[in-house]
N, C-alpha and C positions, 0 to 999 in steps of 0.2 A: 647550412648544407653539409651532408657528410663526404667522405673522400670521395673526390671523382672514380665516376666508372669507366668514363674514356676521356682520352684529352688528345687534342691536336695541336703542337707546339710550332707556328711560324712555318705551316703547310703551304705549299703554293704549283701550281698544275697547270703548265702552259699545254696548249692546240694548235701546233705553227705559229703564228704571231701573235695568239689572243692570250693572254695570260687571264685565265680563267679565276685562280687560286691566288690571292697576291699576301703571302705571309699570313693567312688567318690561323687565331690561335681560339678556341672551339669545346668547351667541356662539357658530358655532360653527366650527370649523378644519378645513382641510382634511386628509380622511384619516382623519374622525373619525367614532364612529358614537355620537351622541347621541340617547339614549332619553328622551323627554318625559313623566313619569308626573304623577299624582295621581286624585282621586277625579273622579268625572262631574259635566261642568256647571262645570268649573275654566278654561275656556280652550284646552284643550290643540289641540282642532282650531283656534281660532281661529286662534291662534299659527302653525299652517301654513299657512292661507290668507294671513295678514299675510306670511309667508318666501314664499310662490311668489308675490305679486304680487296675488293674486286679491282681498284686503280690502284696505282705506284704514286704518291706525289712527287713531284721535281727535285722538291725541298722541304723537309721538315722534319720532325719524328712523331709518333704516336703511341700511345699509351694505352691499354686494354687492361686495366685491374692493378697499373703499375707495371706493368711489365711491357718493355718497348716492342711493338711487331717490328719484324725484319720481313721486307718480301712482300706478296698475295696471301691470300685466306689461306693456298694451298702449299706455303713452303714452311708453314706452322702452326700450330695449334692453339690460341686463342683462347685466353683464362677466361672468356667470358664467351659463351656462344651467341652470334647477330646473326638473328633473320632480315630478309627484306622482302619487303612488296614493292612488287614495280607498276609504273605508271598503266601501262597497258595490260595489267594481271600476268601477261606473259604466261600463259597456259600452253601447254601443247596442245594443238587440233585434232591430232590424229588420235589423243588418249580420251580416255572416258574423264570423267570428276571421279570415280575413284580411283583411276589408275593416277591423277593428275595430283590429288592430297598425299598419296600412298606413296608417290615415285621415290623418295627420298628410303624409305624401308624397302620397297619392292627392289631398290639396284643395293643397297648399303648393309639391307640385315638379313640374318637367317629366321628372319619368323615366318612362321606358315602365315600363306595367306587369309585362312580364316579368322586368325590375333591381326592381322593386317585391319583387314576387312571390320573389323571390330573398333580400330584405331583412327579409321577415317571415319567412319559412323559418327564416333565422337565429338572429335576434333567438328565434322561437318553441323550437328547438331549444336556448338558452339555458337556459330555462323549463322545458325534458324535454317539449313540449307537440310536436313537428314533424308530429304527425300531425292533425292537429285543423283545417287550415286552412280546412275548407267548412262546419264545423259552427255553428251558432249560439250566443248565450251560452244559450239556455234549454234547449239539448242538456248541457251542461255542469254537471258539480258545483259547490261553491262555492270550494273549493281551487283548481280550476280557472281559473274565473274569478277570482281571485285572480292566479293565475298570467299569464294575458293580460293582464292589469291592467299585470302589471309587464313583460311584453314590450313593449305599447303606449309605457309610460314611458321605456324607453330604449332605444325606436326612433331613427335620428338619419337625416340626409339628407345622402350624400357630398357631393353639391353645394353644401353648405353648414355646415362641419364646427362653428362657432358655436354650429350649435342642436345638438348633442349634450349632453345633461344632463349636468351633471358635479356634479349633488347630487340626489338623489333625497329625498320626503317620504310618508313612510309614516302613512297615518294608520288605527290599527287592523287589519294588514295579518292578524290570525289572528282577527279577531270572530268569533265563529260558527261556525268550527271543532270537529273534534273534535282530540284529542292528535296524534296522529299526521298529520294532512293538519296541524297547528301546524309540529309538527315537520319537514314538506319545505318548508312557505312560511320557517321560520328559517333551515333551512338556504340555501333559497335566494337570500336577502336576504342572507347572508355571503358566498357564491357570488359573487351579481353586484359586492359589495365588492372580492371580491379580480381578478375576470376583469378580463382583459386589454380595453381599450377599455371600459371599462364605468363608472361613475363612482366613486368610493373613499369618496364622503363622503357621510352620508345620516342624517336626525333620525326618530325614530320614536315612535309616541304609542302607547302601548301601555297594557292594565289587566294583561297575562296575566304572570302569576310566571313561566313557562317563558322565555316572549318578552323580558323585560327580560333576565334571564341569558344567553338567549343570541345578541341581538341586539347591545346593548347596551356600548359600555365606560365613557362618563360619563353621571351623570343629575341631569335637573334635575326635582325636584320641584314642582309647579305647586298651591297652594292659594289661595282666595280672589281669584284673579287674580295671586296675589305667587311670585315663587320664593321657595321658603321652604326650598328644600336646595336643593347641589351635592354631588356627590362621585360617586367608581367603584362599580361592581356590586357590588365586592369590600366596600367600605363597609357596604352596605345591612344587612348581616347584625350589625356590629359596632356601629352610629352606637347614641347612646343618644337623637336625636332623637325627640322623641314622636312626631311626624305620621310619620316613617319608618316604625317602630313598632307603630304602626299599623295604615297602610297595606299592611305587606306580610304582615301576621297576618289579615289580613281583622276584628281585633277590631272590636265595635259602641262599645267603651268606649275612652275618648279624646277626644281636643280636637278630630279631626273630626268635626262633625257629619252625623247619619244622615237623610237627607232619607224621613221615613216615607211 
């Protein structure tokens, strides 16, 4: 592996009584596409909001390119720009798909909106979406919407090539789907992996058996707040871990418990 691109050192993120976060420590490299699994209610989205900036942990520090954040995304500037996609695309309704790709240049740059216009074309044709840029999010499927999600996310502003995301965080990126609209948002998410300008490294929290195998090359298993595994995709089938075991049999029997 080469030098970590972000590291989380004995992080931990209580909710009133529930200690969500319990000391996990968390890396992940550049180039890499780290799949974040376990049961629901473990952490796993917290753990992205703590990597993009957006939570405080309780306890811990974190490392962006080596150099420790202090603060939210907004009390410093980040050697390394992180996008995120969120579970629900989290669109605004009232904007078009262009205004909704574009919003990040339309509030932040001085480019005319014709170079705008031009940017979300792009970015949108990425996605297979180039035709859709008047339509609404409530005109749209949820694939779809998925799909803008991640055009929005790495969107970037030539004027200021810094903020280009060069790690992306997927959180749930096939919820709600059926198989096949799973199957283009995976393929897609390897797509923007490998595409030219587009970022290489990105963690994903996923429950969906498809989505780990085929998003996925290393995982960290998340229970109780603890990483309680690491290893490759390739693992998962062989480990004789029980919470592995498990988890990927969907069995009710086992040391996870089944919240009735």
């Amino acid at each position: 592996m080469t030098e970590p691109l972000i590291e989380l050192k004995g992080v931990s993120k209580t909710f009133g009584s529930n200690k969500v976060l319990d000391n996990v420590d968390l890396t992940i490299y550049r180039g890499e596409a780290l799949g974040i699994i376990g049961p629901s209610g473990t952490g796993k989205s917290t753990i992205l909001r703590v990597i993009a900036g957006l939570l405080n942990p309780d306890e811990g520090e974190i490392y962006i390119q080596g150099v420790r954040r202090e603060g939210l995304i907004e009390d410093q500037v980040d050697p390394v720009s992180i996008g995120m996609v969120f579970q629900q695309a989290a669109l605004f309704d009232s904007l078009t798909v262009e205004e909704n790709v574009g919003f990040l240049l339309y509030q932040h740059s001085k480019l005319p909106r014709s170079r705008i216009h031009e940017l979300v074309k792009e970015k949108l044709e990425m996605v297979g979406l180039s035709e859709i840029v008047n339509l609404y999010p409530s005109e749209l499927s949820g694939g779809m919407r998925k799909r803008v999600s991640f055009a929005r996310a790495i969107m970037s502003n030539p004027d200021n090539p810094k903020d280009s995301p060069e790690v992306l965080l997927y959180d749930e990126p096939t919820a709600g789907l059926d198989p096949i609209a799973s199957t283009v948002i995976e393929d897609l998410i390897r797509h923007l992996q490998i595409a030219q300008g587009v970022c290489s490294t990105y963690a994903i929290v996923t429950h969906q058996d498809s989505t780990i195998r085929r998003t996925a090359d290393r995982l960290v298993f998340l229970y109780q707040g603890k990483v309680q595994w690491q290893g490759t995709v390739s693992e998962i089938d062989s480990t004789d871990h029980p919470l592995i075991k498990q988890f990927m049999s969907g069995s009710v029997q086992g040391p996870i418990q089944v919240v009735g």
